[in-house]
HTML snippet that shows the backbone in 3Dmol.js (N, CA, C, O; Angstrom):
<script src="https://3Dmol.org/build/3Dmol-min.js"></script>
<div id="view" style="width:600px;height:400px;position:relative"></div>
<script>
const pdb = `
ATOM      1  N   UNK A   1       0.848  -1.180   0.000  1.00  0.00           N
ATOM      2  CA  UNK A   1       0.000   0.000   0.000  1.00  0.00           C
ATOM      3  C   UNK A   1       0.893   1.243   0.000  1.00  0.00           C
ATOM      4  O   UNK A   1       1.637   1.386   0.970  1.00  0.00           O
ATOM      5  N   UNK A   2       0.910   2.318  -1.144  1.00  0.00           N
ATOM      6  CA  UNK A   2       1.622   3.529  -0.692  1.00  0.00           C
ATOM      7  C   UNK A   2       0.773   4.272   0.098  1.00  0.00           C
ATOM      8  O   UNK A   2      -0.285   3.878   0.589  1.00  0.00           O
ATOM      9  N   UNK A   3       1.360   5.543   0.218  1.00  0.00           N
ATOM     10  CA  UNK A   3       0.723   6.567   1.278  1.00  0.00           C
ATOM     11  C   UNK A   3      -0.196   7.447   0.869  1.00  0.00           C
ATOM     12  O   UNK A   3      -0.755   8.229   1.638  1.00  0.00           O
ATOM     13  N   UNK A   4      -0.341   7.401   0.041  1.00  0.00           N
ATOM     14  CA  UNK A   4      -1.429   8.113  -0.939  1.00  0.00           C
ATOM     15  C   UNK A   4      -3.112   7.498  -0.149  1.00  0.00           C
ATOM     16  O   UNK A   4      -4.086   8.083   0.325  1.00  0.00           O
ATOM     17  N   UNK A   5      -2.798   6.283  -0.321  1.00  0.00           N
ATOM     18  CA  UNK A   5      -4.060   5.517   0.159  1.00  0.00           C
ATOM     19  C   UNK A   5      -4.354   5.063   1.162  1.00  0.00           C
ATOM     20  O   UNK A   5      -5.201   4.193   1.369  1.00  0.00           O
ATOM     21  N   UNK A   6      -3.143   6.042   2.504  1.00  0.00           N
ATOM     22  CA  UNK A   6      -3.567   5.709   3.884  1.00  0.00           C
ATOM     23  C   UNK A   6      -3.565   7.146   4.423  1.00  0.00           C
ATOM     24  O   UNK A   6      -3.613   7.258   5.648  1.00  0.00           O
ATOM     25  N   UNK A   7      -3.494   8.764   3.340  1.00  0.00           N
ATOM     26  CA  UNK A   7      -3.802   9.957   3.867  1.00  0.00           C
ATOM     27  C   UNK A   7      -5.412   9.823   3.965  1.00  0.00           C
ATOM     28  O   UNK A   7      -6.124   9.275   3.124  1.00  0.00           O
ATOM     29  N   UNK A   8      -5.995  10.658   5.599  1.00  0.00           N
ATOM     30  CA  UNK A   8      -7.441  10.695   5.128  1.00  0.00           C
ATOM     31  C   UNK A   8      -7.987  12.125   4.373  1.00  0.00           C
ATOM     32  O   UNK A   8      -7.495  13.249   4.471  1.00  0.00           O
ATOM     33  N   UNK A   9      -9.123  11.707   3.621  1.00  0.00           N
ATOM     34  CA  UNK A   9      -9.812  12.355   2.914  1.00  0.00           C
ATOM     35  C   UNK A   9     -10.582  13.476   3.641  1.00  0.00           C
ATOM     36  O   UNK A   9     -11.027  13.038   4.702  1.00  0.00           O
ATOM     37  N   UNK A  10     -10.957  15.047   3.392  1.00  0.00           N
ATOM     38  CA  UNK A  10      -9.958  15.332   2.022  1.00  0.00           C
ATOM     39  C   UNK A  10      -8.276  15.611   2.042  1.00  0.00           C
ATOM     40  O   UNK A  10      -7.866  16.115   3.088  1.00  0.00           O
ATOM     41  N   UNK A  11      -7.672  15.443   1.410  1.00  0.00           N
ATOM     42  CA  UNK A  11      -6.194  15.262   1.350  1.00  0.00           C
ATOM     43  C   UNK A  11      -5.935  17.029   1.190  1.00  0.00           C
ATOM     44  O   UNK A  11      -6.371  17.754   0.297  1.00  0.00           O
ATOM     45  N   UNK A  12      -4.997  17.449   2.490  1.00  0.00           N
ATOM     46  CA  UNK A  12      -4.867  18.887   2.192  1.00  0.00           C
ATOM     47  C   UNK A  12      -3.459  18.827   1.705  1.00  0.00           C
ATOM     48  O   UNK A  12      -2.678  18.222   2.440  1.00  0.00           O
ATOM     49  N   UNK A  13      -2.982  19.346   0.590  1.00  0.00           N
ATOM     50  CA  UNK A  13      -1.357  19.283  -0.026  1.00  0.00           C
ATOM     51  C   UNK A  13      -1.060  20.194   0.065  1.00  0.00           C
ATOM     52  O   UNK A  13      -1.831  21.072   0.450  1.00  0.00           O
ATOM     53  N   UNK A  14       0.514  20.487  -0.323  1.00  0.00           N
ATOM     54  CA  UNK A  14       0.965  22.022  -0.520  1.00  0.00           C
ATOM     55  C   UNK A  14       1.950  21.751  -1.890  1.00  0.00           C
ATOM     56  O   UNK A  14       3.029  21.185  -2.060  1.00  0.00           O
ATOM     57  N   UNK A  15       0.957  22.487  -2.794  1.00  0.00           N
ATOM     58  CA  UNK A  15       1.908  22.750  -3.851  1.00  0.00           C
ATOM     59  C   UNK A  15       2.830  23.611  -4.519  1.00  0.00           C
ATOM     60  O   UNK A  15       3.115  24.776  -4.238  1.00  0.00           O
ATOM     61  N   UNK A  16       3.189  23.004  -5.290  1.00  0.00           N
ATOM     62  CA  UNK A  16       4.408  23.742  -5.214  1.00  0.00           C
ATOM     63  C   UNK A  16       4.410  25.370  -6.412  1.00  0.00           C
ATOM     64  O   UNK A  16       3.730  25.203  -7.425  1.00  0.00           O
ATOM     65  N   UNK A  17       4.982  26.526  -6.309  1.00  0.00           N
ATOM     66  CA  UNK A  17       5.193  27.195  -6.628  1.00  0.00           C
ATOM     67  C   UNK A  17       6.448  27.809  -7.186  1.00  0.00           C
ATOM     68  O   UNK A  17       7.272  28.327  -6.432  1.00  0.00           O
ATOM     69  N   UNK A  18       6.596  27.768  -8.376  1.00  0.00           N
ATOM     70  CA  UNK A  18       7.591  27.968  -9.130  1.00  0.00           C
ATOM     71  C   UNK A  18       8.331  29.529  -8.333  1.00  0.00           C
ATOM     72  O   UNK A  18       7.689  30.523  -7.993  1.00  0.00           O
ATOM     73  N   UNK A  19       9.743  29.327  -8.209  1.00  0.00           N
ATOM     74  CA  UNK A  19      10.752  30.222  -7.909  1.00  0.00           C
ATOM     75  C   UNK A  19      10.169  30.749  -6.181  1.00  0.00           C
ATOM     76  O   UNK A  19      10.575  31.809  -5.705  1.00  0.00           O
ATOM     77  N   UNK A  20       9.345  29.971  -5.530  1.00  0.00           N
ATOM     78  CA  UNK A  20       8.457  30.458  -3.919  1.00  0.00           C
ATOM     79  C   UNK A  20       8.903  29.159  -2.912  1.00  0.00           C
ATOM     80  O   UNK A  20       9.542  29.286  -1.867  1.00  0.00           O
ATOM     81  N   UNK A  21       8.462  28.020  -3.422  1.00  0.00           N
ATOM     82  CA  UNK A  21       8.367  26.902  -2.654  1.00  0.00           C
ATOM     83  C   UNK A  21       9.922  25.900  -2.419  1.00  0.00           C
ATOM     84  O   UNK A  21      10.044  24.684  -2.569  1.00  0.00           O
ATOM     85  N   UNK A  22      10.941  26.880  -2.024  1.00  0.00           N
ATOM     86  CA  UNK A  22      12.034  26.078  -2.239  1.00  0.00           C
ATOM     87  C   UNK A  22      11.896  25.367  -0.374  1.00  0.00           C
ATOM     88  O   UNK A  22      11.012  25.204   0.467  1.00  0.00           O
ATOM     89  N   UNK A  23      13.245  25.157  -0.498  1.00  0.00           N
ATOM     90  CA  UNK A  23      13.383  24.014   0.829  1.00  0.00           C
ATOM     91  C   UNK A  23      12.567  25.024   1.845  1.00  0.00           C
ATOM     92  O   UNK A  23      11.371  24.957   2.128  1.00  0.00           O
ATOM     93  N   UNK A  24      13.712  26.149   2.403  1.00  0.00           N
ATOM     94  CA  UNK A  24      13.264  26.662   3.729  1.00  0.00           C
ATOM     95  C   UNK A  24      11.720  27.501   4.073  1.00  0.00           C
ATOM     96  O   UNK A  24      11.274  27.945   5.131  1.00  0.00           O
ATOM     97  N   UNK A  25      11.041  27.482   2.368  1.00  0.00           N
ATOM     98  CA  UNK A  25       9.697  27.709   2.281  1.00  0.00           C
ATOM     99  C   UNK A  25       8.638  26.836   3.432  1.00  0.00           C
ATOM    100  O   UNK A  25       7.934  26.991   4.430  1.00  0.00           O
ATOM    101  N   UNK A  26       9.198  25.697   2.322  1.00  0.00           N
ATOM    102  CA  UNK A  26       8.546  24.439   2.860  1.00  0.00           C
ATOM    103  C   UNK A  26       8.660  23.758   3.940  1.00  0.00           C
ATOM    104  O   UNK A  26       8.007  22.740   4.169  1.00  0.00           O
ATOM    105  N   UNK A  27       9.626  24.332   4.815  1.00  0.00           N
ATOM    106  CA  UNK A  27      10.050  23.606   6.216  1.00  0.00           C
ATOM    107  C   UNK A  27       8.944  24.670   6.861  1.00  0.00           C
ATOM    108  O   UNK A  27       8.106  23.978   7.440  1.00  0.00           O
ATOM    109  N   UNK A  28       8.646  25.930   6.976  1.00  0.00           N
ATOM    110  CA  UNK A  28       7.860  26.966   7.381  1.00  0.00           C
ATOM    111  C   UNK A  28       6.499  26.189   7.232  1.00  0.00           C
ATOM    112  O   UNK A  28       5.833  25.977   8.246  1.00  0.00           O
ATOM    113  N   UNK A  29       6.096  25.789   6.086  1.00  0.00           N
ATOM    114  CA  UNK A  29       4.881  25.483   5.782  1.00  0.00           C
ATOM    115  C   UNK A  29       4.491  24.469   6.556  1.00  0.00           C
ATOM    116  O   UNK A  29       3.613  24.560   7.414  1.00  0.00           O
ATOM    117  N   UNK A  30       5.212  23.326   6.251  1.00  0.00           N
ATOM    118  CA  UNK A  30       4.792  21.951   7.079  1.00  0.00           C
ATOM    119  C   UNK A  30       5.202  22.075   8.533  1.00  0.00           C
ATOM    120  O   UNK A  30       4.558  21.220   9.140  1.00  0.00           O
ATOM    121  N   UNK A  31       6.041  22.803   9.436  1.00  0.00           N
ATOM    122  CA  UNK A  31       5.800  23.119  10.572  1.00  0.00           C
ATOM    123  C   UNK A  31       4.633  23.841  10.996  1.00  0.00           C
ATOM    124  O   UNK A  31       4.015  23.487  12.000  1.00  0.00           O
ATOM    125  N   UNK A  32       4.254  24.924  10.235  1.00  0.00           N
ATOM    126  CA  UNK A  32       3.205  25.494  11.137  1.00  0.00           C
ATOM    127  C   UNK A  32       1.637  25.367  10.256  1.00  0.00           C
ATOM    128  O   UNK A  32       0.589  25.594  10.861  1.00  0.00           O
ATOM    129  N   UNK A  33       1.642  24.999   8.849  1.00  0.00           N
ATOM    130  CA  UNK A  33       0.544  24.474   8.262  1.00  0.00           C
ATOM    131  C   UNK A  33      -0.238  23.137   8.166  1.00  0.00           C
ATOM    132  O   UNK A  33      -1.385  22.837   7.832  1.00  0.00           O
ATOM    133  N   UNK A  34       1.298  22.180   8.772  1.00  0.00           N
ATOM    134  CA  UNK A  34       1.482  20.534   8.592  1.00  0.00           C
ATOM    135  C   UNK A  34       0.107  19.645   7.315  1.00  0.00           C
ATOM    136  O   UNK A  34      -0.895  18.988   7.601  1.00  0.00           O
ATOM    137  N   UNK A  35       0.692  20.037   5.934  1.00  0.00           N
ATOM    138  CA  UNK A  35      -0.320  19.244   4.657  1.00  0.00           C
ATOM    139  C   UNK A  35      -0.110  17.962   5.071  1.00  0.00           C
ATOM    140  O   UNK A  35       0.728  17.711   5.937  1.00  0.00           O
ATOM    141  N   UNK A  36      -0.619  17.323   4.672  1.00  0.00           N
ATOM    142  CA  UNK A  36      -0.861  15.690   4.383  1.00  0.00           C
ATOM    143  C   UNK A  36       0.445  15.404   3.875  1.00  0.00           C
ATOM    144  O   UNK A  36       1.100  14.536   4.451  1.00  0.00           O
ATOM    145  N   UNK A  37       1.075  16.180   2.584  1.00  0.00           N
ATOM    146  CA  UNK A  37       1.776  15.867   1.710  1.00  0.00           C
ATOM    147  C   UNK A  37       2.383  17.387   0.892  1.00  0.00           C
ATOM    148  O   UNK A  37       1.699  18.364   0.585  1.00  0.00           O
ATOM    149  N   UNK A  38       3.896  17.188   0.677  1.00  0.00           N
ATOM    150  CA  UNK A  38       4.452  18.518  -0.036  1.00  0.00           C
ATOM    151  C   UNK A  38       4.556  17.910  -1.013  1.00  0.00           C
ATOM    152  O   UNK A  38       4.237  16.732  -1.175  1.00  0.00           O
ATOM    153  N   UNK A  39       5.195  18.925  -2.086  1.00  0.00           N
ATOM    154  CA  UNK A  39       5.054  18.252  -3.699  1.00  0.00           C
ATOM    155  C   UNK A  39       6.124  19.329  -4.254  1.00  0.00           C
ATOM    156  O   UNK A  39       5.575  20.386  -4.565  1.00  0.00           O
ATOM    157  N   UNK A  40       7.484  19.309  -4.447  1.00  0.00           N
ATOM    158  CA  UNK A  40       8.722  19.717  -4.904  1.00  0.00           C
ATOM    159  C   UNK A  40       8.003  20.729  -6.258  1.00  0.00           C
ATOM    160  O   UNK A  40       6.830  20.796  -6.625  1.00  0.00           O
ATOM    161  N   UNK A  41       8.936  21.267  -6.654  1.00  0.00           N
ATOM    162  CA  UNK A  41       8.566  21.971  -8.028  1.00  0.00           C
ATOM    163  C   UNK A  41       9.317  21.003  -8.501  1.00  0.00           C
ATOM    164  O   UNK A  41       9.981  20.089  -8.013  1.00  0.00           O
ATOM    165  N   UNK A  42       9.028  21.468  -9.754  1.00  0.00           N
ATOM    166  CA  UNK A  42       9.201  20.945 -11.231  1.00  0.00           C
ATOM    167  C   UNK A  42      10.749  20.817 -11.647  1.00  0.00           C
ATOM    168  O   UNK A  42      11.300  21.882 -11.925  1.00  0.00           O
ATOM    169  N   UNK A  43      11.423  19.787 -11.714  1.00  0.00           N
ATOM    170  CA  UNK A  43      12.975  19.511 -11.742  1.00  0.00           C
ATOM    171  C   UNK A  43      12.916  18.593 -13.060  1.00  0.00           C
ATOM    172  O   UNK A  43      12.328  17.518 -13.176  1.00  0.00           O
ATOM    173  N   UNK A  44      13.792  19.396 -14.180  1.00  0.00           N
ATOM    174  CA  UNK A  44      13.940  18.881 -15.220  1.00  0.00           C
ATOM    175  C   UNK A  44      14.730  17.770 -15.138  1.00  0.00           C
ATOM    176  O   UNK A  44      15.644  17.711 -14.316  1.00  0.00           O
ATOM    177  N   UNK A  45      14.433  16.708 -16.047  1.00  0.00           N
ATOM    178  CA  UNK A  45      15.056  15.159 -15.899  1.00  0.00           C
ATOM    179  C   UNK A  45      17.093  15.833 -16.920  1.00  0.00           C
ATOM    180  O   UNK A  45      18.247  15.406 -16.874  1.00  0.00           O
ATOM    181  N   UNK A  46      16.614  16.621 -17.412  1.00  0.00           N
ATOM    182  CA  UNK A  46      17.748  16.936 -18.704  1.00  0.00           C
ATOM    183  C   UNK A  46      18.726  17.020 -17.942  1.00  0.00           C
ATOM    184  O   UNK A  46      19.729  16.307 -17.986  1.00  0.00           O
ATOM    185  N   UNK A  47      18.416  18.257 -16.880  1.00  0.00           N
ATOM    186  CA  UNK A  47      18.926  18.963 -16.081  1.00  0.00           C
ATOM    187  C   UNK A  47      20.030  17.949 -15.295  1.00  0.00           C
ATOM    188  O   UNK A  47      21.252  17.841 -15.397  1.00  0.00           O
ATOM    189  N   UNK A  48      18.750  17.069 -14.237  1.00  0.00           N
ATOM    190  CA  UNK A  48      19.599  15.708 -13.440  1.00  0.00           C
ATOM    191  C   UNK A  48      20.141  15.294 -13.848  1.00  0.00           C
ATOM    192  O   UNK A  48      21.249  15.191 -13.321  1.00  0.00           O
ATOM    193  N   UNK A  49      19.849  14.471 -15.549  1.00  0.00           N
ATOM    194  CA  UNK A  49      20.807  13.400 -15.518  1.00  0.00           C
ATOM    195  C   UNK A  49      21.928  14.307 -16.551  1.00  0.00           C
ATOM    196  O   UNK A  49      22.289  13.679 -17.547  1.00  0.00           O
ATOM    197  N   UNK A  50      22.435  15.562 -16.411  1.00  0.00           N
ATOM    198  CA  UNK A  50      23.332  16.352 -17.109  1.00  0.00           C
ATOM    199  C   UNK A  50      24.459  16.574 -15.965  1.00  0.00           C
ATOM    200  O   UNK A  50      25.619  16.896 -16.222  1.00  0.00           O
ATOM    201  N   UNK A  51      23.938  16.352 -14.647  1.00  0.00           N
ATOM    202  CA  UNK A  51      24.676  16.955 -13.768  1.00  0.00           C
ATOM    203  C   UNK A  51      24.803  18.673 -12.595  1.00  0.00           C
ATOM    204  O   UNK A  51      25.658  19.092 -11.816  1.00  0.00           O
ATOM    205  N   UNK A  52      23.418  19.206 -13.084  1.00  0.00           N
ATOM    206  CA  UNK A  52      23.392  20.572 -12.847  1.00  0.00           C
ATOM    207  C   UNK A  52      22.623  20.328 -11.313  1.00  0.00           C
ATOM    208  O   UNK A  52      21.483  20.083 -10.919  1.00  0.00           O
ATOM    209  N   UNK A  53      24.206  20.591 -10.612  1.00  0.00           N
ATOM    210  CA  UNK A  53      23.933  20.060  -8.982  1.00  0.00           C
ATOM    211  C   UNK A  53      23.309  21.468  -8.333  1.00  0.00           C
ATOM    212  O   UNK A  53      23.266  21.525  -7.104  1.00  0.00           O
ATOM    213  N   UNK A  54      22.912  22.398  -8.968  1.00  0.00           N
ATOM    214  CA  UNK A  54      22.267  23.212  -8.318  1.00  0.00           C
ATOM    215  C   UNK A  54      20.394  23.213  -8.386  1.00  0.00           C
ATOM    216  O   UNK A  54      19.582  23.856  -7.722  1.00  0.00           O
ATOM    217  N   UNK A  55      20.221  22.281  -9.400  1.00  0.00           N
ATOM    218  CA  UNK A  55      18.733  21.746  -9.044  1.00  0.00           C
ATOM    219  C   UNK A  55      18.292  20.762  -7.953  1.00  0.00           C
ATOM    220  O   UNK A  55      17.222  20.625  -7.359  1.00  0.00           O
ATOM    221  N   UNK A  56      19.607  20.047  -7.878  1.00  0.00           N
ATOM    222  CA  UNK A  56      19.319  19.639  -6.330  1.00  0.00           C
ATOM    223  C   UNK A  56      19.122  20.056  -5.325  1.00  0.00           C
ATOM    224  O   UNK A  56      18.702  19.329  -4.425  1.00  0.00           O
ATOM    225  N   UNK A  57      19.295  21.006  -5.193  1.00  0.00           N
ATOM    226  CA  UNK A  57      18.662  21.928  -4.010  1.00  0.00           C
ATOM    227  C   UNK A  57      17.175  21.888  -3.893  1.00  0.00           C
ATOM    228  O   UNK A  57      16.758  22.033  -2.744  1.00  0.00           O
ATOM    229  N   UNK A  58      16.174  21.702  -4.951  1.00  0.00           N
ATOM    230  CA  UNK A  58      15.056  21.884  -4.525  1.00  0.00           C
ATOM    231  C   UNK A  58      14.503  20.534  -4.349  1.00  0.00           C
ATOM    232  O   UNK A  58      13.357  20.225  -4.678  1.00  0.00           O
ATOM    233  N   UNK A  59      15.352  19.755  -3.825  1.00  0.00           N
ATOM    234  CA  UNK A  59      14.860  18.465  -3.611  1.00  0.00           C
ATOM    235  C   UNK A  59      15.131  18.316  -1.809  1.00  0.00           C
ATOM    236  O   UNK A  59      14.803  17.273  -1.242  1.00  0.00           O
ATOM    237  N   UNK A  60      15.630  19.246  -1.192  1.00  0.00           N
ATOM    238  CA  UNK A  60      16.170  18.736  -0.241  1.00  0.00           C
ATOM    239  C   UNK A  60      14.871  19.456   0.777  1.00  0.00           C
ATOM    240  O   UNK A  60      14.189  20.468   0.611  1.00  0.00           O
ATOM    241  N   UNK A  61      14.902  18.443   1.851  1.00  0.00           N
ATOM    242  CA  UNK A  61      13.759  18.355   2.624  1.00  0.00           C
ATOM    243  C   UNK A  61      13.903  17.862   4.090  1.00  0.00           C
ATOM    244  O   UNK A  61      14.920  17.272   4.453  1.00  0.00           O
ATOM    245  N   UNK A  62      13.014  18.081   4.802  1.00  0.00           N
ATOM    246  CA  UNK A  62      13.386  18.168   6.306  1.00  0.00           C
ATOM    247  C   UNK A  62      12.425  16.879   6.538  1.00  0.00           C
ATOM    248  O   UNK A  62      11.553  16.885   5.669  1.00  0.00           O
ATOM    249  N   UNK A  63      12.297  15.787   7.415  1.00  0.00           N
ATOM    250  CA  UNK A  63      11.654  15.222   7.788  1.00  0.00           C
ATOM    251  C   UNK A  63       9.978  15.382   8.033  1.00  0.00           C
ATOM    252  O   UNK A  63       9.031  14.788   7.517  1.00  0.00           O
ATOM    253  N   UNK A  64      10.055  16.589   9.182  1.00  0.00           N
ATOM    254  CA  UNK A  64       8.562  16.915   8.996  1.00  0.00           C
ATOM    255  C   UNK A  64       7.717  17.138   7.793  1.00  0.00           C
ATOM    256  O   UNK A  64       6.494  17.000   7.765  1.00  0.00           O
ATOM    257  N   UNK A  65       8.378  17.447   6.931  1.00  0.00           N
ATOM    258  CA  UNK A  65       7.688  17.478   5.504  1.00  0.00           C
ATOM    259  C   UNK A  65       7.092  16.187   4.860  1.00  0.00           C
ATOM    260  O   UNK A  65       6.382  16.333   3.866  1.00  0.00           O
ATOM    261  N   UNK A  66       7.268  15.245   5.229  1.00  0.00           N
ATOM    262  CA  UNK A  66       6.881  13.866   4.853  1.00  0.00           C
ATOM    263  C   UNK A  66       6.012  13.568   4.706  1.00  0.00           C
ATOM    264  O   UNK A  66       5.519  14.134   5.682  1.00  0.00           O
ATOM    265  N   UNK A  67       4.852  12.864   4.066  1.00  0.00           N
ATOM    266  CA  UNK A  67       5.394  12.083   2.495  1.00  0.00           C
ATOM    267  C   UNK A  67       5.716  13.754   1.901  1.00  0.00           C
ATOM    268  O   UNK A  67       4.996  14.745   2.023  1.00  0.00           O
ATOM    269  N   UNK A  68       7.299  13.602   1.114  1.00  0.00           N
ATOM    270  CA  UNK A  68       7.076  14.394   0.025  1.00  0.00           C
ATOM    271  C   UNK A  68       7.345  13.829  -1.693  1.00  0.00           C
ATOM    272  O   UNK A  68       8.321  13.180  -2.068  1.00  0.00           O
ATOM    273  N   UNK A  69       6.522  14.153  -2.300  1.00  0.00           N
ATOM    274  CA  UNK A  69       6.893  13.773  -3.600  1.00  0.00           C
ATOM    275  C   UNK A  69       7.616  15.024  -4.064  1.00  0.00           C
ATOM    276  O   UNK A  69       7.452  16.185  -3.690  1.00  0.00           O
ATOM    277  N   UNK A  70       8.626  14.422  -5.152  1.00  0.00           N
ATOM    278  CA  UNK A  70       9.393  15.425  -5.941  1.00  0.00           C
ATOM    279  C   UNK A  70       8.702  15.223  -7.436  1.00  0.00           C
ATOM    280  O   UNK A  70       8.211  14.141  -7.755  1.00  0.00           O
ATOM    281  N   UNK A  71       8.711  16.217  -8.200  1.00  0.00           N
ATOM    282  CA  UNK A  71       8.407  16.230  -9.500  1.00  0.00           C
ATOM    283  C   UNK A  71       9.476  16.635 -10.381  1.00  0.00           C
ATOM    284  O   UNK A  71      10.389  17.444 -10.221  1.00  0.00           O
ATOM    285  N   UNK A  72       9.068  15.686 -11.612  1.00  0.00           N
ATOM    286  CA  UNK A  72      10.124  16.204 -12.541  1.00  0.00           C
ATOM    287  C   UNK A  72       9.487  15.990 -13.405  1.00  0.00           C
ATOM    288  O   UNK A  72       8.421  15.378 -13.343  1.00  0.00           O
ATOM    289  N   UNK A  73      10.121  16.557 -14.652  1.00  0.00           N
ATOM    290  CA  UNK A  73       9.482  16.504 -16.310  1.00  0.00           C
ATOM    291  C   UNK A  73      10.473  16.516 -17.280  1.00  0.00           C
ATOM    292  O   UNK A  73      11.643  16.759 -16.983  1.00  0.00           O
ATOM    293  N   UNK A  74      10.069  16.245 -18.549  1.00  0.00           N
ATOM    294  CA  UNK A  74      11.220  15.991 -19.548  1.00  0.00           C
ATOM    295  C   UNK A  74      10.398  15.073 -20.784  1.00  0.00           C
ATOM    296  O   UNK A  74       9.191  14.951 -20.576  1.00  0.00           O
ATOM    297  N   UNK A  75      10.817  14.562 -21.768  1.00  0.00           N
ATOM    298  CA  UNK A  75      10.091  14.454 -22.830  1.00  0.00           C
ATOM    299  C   UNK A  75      10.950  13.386 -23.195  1.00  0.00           C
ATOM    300  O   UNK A  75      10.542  12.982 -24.284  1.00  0.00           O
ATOM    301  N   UNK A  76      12.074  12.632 -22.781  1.00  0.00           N
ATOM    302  CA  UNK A  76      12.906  11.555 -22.940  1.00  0.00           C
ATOM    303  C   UNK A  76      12.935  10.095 -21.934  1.00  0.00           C
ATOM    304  O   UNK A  76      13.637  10.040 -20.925  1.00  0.00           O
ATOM    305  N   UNK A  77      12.340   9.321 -22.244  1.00  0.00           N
ATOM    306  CA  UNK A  77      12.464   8.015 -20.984  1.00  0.00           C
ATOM    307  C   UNK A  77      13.318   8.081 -20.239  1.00  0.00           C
ATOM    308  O   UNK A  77      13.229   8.339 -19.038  1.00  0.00           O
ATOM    309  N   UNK A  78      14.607   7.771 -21.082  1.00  0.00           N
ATOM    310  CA  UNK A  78      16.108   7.201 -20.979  1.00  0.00           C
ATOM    311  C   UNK A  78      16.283   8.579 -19.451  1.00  0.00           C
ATOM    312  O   UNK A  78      16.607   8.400 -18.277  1.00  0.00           O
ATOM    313  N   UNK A  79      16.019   9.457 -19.966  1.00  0.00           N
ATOM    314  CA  UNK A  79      16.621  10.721 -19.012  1.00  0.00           C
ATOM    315  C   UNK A  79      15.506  10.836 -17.758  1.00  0.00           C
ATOM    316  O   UNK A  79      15.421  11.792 -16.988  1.00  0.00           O
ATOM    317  N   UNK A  80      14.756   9.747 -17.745  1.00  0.00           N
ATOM    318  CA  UNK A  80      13.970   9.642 -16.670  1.00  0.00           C
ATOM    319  C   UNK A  80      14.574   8.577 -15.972  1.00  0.00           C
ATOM    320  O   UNK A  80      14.710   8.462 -14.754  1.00  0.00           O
ATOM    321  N   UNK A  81      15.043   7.542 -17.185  1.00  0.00           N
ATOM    322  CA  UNK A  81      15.689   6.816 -15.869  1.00  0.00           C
ATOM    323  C   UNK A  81      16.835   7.303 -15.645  1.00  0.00           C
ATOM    324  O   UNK A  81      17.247   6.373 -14.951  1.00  0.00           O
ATOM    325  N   UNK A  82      17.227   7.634 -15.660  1.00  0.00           N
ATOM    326  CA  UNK A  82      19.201   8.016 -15.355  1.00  0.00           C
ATOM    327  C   UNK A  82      18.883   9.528 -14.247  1.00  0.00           C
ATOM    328  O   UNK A  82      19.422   9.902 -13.206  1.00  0.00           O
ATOM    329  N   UNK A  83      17.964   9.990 -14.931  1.00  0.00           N
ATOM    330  CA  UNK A  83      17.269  11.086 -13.102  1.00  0.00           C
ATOM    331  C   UNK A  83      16.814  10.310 -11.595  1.00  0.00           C
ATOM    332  O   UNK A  83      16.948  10.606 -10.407  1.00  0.00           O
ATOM    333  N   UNK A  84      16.214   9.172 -12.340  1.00  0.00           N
ATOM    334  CA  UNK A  84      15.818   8.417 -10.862  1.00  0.00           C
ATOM    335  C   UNK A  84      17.110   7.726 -11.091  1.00  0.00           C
ATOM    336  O   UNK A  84      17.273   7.832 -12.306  1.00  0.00           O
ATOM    337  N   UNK A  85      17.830   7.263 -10.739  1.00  0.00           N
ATOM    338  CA  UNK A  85      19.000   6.750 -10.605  1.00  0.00           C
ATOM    339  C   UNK A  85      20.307   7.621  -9.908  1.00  0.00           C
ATOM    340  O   UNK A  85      21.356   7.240  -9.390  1.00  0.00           O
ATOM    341  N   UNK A  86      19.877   8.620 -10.088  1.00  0.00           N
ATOM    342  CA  UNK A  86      21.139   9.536  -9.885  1.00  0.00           C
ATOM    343  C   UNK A  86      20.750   9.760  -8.142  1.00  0.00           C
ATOM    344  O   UNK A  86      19.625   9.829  -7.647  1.00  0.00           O
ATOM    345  N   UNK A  87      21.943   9.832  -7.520  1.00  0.00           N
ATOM    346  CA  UNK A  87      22.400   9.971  -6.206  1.00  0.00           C
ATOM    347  C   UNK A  87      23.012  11.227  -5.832  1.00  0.00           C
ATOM    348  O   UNK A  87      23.429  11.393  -4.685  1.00  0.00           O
TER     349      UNK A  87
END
`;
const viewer = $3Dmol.createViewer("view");
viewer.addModel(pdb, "pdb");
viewer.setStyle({}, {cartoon: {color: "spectrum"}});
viewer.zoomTo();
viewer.render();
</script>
């Protein structure tokens, strides 16, 4: 079972906002708003699996924020897998 299907209904999230919702946004939010669930901005797969270690930053997250999903996008498989792969 993921966690999706053990938040109860209705599911309050916090999404994400381009160039607003970086890490220390979101540590603010889920301390004193606490969502169900955060949701990263938008992190290009090109980007990851190119090496541009400054998009990693908007992946990084504090515990209380948990479940968080990260998002990414891109228009290539291959660079989807080699983004989830990357460490």
């Amino acid at each position: 079972m993921n966690f999706w299907q053990q938040l109860t209904k209705p599911i309050i999230g916090f999404a994400p906002m381009d160039g607003v919702s970086d890490a220390p946004f979101r540590f603010i939010v889920a301390k004193y708003g606490k969502p169900d669930v955060t949701i990263t901005e938008f992190i290009s797969v090109d980007g990851i699996s190119h090496g541009a270690e400054r998009l990693f930053t908007d992946f990084i997250y504090h515990d209380i924020e948990r479940p968080v999903c990260a998002q990414v996008f891109g228009n290539d498989p291959d660079l989807f897998y080699l983004a989830a792969r990357e460490e």
